[in-house]
N, CA, C and O atoms as a Tripos MOL2 file, in Angstrom:
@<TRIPOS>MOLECULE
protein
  264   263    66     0     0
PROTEIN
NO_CHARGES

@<TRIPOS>ATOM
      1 N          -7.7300   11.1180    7.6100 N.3       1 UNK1
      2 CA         -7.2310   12.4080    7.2050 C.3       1 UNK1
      3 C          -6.5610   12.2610    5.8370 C.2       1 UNK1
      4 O          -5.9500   11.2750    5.4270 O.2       1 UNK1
      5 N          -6.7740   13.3600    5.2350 N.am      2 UNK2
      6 CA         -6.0790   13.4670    3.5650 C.3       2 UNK2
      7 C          -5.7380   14.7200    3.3570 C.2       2 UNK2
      8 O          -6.5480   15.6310    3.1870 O.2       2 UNK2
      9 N          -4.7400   14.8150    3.3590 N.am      3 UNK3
     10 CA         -3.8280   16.8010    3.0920 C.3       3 UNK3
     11 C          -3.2550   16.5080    1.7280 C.2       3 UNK3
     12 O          -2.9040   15.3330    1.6250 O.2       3 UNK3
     13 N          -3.0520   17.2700    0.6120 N.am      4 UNK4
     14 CA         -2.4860   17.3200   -0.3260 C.3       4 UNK4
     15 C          -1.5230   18.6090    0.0150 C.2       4 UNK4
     16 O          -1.5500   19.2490    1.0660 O.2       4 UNK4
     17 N          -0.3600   18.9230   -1.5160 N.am      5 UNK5
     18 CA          0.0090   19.9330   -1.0620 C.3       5 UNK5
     19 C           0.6210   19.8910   -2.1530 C.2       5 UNK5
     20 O           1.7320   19.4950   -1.8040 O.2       5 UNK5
     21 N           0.6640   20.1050   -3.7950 N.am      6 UNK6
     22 CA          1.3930   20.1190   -4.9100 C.3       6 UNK6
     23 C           1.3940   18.9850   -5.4810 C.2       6 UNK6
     24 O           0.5530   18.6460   -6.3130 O.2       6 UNK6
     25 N           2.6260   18.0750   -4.9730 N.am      7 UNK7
     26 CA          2.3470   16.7590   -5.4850 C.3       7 UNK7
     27 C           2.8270   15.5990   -4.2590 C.2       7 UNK7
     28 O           3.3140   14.5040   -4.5430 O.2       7 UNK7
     29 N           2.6070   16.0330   -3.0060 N.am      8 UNK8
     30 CA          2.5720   15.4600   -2.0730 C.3       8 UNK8
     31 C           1.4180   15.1900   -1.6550 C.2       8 UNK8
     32 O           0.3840   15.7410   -2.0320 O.2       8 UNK8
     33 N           1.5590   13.8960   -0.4480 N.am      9 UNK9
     34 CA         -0.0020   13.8450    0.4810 C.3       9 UNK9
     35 C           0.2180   12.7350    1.5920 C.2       9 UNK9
     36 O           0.6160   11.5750    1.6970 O.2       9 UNK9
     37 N          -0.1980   13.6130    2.2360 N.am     10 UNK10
     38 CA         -0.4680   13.0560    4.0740 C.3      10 UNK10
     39 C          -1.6980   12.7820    4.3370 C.2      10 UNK10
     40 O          -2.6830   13.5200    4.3400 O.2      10 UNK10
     41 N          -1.5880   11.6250    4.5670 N.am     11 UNK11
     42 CA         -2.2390   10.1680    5.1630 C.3      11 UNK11
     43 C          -2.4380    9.8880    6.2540 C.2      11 UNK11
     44 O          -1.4090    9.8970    6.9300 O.2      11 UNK11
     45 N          -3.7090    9.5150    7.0040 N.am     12 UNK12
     46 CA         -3.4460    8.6440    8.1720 C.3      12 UNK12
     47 C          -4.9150    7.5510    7.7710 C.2      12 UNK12
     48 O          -6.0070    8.0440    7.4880 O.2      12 UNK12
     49 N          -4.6970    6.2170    7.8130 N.am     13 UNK13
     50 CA         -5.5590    5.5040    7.3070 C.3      13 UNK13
     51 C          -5.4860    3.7630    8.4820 C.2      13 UNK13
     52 O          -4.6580    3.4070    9.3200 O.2      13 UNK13
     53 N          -6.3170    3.3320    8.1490 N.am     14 UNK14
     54 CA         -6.1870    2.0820    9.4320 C.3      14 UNK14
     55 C          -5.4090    0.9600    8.8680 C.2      14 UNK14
     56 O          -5.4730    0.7090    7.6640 O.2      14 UNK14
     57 N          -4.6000    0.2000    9.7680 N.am     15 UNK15
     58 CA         -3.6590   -0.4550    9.3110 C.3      15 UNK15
     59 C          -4.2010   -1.8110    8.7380 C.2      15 UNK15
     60 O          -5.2300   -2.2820    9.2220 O.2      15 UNK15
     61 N          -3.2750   -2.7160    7.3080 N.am     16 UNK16
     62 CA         -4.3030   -3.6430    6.9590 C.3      16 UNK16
     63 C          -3.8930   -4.8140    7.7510 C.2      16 UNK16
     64 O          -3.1710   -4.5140    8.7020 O.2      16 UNK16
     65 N          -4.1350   -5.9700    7.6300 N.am     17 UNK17
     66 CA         -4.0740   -7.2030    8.1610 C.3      17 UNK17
     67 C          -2.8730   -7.7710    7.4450 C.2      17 UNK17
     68 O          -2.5700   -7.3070    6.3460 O.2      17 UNK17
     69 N          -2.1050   -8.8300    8.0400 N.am     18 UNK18
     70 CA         -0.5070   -9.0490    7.0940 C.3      18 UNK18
     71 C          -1.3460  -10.3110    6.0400 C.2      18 UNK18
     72 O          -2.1470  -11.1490    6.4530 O.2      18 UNK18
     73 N          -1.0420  -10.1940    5.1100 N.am     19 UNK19
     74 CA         -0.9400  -11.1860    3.7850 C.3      19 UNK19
     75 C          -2.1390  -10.3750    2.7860 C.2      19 UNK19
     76 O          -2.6540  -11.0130    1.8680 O.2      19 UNK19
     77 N          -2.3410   -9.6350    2.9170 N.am     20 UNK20
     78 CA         -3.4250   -8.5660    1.6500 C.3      20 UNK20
     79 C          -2.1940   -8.2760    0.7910 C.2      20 UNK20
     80 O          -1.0450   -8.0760    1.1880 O.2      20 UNK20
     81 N          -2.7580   -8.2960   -0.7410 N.am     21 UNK21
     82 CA         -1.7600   -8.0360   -1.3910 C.3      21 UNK21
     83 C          -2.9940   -7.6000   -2.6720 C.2      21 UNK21
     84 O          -3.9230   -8.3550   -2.9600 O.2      21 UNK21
     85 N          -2.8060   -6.4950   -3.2090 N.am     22 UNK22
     86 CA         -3.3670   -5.9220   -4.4980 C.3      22 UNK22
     87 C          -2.7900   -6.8350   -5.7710 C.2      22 UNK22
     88 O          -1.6040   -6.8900   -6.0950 O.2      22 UNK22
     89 N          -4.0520   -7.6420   -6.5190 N.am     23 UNK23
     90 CA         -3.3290   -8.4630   -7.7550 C.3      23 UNK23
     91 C          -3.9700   -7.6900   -9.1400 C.2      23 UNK23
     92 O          -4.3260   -8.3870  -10.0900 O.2      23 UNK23
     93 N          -4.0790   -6.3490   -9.1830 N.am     24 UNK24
     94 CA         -4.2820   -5.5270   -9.9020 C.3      24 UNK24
     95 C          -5.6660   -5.1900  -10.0750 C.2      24 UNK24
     96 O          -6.0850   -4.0680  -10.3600 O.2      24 UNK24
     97 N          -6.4100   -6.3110   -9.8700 N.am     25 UNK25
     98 CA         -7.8190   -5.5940  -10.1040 C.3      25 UNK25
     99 C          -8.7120   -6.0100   -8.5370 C.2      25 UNK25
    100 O          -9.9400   -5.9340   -8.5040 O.2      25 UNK25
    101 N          -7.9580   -6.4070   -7.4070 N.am     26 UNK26
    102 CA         -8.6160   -6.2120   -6.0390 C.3      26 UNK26
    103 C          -8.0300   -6.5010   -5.2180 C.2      26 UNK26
    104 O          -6.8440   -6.7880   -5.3800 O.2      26 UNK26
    105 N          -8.7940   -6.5560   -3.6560 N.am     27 UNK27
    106 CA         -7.4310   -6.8700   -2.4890 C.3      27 UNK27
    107 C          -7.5390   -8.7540   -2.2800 C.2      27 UNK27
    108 O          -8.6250   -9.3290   -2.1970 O.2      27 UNK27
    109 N          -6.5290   -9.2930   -2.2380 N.am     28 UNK28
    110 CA         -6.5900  -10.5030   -1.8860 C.3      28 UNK28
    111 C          -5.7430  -11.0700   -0.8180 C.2      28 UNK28
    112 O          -4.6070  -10.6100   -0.9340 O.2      28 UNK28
    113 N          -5.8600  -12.0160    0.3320 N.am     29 UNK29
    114 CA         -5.3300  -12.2600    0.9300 C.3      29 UNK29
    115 C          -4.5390  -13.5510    0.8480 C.2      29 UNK29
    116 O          -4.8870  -14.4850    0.1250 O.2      29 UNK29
    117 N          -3.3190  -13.5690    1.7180 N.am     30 UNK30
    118 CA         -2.4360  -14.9430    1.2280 C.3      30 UNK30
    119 C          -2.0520  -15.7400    2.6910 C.2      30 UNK30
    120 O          -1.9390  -15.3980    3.8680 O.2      30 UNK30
    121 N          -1.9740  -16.4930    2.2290 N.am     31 UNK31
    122 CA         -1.7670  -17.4200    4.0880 C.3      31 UNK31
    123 C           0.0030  -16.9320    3.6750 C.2      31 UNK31
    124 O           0.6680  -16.1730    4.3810 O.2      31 UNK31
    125 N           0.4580  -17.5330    2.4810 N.am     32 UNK32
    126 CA          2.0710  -17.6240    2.1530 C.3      32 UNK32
    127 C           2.9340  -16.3790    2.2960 C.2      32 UNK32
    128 O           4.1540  -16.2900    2.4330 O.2      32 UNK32
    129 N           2.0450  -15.4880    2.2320 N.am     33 UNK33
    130 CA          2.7270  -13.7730    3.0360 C.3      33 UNK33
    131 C           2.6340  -13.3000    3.9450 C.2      33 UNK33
    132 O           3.4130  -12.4960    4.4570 O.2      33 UNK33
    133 N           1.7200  -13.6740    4.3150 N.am     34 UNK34
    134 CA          1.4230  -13.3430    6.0980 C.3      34 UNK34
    135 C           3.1310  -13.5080    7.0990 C.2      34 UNK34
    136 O           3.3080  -12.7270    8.0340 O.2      34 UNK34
    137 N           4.1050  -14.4440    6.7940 N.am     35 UNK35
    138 CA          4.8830  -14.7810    7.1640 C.3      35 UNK35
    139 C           5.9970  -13.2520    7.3960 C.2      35 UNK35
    140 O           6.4170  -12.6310    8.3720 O.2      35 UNK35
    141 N           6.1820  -13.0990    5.3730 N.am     36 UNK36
    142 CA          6.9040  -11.8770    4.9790 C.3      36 UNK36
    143 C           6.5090  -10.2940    5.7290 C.2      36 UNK36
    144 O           7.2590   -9.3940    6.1060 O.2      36 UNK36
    145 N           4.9120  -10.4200    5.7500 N.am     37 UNK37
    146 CA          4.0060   -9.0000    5.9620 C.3      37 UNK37
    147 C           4.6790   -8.9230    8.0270 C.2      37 UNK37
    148 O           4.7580   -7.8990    8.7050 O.2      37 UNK37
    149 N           4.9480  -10.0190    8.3650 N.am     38 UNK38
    150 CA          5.0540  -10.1350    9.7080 C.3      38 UNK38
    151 C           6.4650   -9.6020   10.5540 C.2      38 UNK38
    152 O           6.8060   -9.4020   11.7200 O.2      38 UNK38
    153 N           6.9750   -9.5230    9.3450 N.am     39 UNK39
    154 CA          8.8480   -8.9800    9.5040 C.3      39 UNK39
    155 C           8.8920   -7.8860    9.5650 C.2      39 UNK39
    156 O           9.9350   -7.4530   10.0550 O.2      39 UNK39
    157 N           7.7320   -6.7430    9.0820 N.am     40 UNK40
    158 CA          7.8730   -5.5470    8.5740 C.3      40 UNK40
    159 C           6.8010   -4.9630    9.4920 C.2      40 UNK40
    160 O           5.7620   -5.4780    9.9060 O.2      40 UNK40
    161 N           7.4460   -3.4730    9.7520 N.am     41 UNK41
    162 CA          6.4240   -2.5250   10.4140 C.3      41 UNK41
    163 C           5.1370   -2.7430    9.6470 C.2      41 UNK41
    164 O           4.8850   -3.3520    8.6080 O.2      41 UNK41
    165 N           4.3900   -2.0300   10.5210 N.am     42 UNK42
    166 CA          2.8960   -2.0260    9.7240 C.3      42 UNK42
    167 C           2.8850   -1.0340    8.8250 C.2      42 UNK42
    168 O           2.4780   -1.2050    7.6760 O.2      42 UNK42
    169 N           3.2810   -0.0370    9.2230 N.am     43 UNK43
    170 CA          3.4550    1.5480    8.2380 C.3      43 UNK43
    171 C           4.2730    1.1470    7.1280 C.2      43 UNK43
    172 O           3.9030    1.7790    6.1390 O.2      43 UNK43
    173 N           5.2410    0.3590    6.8530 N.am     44 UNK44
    174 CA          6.1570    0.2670    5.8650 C.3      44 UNK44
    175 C           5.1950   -0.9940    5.0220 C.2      44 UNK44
    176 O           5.1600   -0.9680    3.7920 O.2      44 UNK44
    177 N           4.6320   -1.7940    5.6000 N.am     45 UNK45
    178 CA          3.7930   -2.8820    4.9470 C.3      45 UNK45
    179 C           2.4580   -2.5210    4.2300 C.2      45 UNK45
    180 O           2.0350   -3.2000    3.2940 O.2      45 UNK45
    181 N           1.7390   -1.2950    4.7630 N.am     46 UNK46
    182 CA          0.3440   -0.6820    4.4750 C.3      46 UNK46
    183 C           0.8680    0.3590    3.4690 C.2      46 UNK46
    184 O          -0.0190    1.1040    3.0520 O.2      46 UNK46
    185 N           2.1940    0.6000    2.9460 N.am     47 UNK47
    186 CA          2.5450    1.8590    1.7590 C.3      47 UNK47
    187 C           3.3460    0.8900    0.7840 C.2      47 UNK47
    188 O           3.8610    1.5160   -0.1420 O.2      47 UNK47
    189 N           3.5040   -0.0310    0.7670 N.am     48 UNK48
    190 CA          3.9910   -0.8870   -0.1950 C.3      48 UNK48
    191 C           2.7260   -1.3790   -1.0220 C.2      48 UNK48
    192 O           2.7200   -1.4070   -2.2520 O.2      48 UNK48
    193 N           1.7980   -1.7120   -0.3300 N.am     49 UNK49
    194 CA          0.2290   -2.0830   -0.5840 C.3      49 UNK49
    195 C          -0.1910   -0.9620   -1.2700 C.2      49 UNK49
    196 O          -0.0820   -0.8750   -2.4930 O.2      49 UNK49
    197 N          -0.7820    0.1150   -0.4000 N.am     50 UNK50
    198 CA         -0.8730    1.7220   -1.1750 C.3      50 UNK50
    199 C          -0.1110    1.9020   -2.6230 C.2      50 UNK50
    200 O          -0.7250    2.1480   -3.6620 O.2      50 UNK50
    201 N           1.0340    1.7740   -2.5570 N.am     51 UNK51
    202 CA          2.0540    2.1260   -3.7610 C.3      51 UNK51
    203 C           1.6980    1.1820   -5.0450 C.2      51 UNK51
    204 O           1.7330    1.4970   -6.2340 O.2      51 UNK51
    205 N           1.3400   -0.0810   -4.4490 N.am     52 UNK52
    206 CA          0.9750   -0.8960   -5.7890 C.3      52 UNK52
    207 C          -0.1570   -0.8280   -6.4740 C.2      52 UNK52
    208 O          -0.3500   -1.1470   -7.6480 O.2      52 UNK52
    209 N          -1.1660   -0.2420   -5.4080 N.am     53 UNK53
    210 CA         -2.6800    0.2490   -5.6840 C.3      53 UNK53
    211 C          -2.5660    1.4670   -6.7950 C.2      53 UNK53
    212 O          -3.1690    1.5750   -7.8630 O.2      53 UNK53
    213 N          -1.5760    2.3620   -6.1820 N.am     54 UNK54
    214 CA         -1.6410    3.7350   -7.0730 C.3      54 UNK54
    215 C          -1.2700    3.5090   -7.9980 C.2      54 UNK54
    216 O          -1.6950    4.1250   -8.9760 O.2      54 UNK54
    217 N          -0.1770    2.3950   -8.1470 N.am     55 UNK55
    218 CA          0.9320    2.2100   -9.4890 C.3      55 UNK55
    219 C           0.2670    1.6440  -10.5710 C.2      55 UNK55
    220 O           0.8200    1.4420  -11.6520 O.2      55 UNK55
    221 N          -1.1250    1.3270  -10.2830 N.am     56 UNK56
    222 CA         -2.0590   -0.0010  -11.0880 C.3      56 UNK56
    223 C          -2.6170    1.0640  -11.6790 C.2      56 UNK56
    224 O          -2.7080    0.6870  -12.8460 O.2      56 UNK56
    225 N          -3.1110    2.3080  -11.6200 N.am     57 UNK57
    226 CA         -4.2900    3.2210  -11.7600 C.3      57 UNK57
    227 C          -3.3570    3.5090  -13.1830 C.2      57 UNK57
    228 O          -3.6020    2.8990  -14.2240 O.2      57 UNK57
    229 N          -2.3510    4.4350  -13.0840 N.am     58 UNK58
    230 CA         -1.8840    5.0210  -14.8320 C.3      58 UNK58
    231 C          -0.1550    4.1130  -14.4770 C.2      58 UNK58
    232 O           0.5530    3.8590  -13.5030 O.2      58 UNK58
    233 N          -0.1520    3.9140  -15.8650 N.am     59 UNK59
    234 CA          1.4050    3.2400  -16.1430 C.3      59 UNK59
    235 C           2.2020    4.6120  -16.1450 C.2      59 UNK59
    236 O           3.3000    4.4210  -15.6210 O.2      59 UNK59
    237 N           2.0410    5.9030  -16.5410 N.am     60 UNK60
    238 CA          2.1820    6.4920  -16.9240 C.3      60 UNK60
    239 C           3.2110    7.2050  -14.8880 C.2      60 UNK60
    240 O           4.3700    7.5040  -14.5990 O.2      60 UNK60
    241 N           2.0700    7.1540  -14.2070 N.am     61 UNK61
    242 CA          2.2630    8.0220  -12.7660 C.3      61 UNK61
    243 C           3.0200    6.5720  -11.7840 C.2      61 UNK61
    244 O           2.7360    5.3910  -11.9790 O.2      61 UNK61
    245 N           4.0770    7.1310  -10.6730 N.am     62 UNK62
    246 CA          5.0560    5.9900  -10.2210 C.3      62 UNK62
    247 C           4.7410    6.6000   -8.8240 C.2      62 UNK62
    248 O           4.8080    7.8260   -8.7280 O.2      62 UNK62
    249 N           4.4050    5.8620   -7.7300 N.am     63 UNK63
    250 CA          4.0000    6.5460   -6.4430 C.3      63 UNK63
    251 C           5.4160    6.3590   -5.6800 C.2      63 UNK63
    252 O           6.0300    5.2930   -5.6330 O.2      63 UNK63
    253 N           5.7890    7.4610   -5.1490 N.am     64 UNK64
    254 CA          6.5010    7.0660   -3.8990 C.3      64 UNK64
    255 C           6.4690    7.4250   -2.5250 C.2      64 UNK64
    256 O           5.9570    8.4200   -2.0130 O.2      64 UNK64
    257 N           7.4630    5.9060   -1.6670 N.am     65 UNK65
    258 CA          6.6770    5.8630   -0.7960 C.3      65 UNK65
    259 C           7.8070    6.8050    0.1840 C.2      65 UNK65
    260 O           8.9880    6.7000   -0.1500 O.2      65 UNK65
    261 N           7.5440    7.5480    1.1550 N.am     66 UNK66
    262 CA          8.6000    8.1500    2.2450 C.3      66 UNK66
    263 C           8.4530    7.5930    3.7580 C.2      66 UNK66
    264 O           9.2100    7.9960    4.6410 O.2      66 UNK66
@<TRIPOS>BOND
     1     1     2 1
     2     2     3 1
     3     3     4 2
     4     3     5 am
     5     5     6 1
     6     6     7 1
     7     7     8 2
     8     7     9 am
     9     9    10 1
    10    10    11 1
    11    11    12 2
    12    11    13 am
    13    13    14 1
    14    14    15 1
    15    15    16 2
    16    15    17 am
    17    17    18 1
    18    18    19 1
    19    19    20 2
    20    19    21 am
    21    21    22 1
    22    22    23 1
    23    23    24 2
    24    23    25 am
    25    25    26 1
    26    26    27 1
    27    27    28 2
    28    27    29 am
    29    29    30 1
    30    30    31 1
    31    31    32 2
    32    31    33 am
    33    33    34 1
    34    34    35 1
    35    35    36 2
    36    35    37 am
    37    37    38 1
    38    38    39 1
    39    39    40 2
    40    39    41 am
    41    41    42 1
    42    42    43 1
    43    43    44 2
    44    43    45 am
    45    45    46 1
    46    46    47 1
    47    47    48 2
    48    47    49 am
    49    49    50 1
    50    50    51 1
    51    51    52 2
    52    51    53 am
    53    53    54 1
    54    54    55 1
    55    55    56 2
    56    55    57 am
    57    57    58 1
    58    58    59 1
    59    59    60 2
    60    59    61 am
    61    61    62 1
    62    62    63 1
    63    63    64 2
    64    63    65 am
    65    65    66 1
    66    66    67 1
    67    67    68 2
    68    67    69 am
    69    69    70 1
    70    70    71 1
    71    71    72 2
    72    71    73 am
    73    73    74 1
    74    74    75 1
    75    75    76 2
    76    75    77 am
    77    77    78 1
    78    78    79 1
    79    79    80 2
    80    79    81 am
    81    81    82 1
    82    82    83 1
    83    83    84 2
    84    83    85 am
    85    85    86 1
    86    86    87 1
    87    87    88 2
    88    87    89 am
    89    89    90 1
    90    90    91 1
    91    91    92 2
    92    91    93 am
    93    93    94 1
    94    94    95 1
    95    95    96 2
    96    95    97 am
    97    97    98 1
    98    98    99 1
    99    99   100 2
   100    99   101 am
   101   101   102 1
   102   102   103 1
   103   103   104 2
   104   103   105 am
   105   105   106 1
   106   106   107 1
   107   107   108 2
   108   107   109 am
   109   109   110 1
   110   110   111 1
   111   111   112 2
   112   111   113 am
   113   113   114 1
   114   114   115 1
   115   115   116 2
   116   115   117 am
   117   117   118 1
   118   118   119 1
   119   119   120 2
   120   119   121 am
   121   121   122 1
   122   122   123 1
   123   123   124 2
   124   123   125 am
   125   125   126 1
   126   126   127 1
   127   127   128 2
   128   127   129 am
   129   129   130 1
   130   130   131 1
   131   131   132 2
   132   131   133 am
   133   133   134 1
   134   134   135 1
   135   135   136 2
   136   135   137 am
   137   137   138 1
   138   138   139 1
   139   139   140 2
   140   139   141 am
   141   141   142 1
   142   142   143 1
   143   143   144 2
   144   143   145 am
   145   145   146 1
   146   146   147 1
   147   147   148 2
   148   147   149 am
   149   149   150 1
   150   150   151 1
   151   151   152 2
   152   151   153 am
   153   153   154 1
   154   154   155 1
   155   155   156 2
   156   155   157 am
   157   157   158 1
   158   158   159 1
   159   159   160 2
   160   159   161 am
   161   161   162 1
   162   162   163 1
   163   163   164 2
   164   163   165 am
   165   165   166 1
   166   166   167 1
   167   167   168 2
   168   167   169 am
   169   169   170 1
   170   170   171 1
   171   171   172 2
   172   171   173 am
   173   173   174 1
   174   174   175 1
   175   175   176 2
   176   175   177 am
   177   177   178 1
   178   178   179 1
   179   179   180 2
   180   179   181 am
   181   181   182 1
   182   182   183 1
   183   183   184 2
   184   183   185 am
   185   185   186 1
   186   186   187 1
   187   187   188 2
   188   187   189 am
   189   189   190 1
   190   190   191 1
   191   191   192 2
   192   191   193 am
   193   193   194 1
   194   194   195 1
   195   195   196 2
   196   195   197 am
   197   197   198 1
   198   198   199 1
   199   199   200 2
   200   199   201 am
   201   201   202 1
   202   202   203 1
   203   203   204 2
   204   203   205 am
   205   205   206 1
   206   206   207 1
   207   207   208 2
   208   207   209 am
   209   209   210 1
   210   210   211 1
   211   211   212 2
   212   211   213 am
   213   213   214 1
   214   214   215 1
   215   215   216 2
   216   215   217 am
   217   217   218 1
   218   218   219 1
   219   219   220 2
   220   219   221 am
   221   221   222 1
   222   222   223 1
   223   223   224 2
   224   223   225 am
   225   225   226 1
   226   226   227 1
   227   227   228 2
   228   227   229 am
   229   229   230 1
   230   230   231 1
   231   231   232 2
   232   231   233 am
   233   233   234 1
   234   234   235 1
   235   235   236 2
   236   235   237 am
   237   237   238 1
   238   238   239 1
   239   239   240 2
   240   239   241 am
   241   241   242 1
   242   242   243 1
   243   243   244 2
   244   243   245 am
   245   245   246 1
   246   246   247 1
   247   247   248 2
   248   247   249 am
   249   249   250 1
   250   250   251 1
   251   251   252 2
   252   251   253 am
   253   253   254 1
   254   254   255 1
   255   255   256 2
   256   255   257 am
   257   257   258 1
   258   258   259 1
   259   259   260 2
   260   259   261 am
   261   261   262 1
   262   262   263 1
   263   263   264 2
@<TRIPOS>SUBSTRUCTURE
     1 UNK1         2 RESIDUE 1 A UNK
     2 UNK2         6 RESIDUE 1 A UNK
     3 UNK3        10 RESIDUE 1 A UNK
     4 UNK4        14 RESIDUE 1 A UNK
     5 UNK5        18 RESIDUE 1 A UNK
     6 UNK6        22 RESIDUE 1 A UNK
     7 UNK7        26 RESIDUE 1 A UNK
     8 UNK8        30 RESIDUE 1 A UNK
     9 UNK9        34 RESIDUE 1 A UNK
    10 UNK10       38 RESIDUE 1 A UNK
    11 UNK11       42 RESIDUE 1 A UNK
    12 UNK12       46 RESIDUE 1 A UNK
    13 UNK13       50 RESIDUE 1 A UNK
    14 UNK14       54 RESIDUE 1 A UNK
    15 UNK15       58 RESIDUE 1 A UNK
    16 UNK16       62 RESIDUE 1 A UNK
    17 UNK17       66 RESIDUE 1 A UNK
    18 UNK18       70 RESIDUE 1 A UNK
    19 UNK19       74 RESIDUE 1 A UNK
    20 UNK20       78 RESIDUE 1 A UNK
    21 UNK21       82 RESIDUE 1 A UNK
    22 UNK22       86 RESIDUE 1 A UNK
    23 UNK23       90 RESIDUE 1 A UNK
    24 UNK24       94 RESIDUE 1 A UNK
    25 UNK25       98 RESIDUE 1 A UNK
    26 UNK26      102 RESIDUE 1 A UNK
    27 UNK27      106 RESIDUE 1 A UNK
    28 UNK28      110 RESIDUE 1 A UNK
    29 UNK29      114 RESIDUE 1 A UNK
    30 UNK30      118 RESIDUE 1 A UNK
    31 UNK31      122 RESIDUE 1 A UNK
    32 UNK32      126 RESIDUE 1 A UNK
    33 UNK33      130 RESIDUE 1 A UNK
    34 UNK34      134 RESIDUE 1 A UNK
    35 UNK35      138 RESIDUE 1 A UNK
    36 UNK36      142 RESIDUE 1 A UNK
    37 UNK37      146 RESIDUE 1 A UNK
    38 UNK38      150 RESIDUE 1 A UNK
    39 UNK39      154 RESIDUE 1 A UNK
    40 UNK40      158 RESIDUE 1 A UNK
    41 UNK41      162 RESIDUE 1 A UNK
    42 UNK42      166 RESIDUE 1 A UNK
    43 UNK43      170 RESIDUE 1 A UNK
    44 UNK44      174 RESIDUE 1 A UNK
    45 UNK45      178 RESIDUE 1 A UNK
    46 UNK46      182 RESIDUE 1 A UNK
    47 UNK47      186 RESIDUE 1 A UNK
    48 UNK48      190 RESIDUE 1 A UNK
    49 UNK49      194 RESIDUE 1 A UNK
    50 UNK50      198 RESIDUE 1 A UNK
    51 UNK51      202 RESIDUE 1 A UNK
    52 UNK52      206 RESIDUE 1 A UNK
    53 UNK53      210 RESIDUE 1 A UNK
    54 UNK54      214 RESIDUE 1 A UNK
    55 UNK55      218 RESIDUE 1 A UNK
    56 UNK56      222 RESIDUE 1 A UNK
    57 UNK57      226 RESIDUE 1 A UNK
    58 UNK58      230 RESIDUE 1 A UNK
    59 UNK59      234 RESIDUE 1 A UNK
    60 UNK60      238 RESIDUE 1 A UNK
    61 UNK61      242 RESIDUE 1 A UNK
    62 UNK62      246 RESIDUE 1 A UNK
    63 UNK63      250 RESIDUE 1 A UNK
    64 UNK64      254 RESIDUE 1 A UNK
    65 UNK65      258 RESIDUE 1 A UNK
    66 UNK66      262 RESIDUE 1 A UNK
């Protein structure tokens, strides 16, 4: 699902696996985060990911996460 609404947007998307991490130009996985990704909800771990994805696209636009 994808709702916009001005400059908001609601999401529901499948959760990723712990140690994926965006290194600006794709997704890569890490044995050495898996540890960190494991402390944290999945929802709070899959919009930190999201946020760095969007943040890569314009220097200009800053995503945030709620």
């Amino acid at each position: 699902m994808y709702k916009s609404y001005v400059d908001d947007i609601n999401m529901v998307m499948k959760a990723t696996k712990p140690g994926l991490r965006f290194d600006g130009t794709e997704l890569v996985s890490s044995e050495t985060t898996i540890g960190e990704d494991q402390e944290l909800e999945t929802d709070e771990r899959d919009m930190r990911l999201f946020r760095s994805i969007g943040n890569s696209i314009n220097h200009s636009i800053e995503m945030e996460v709620d």
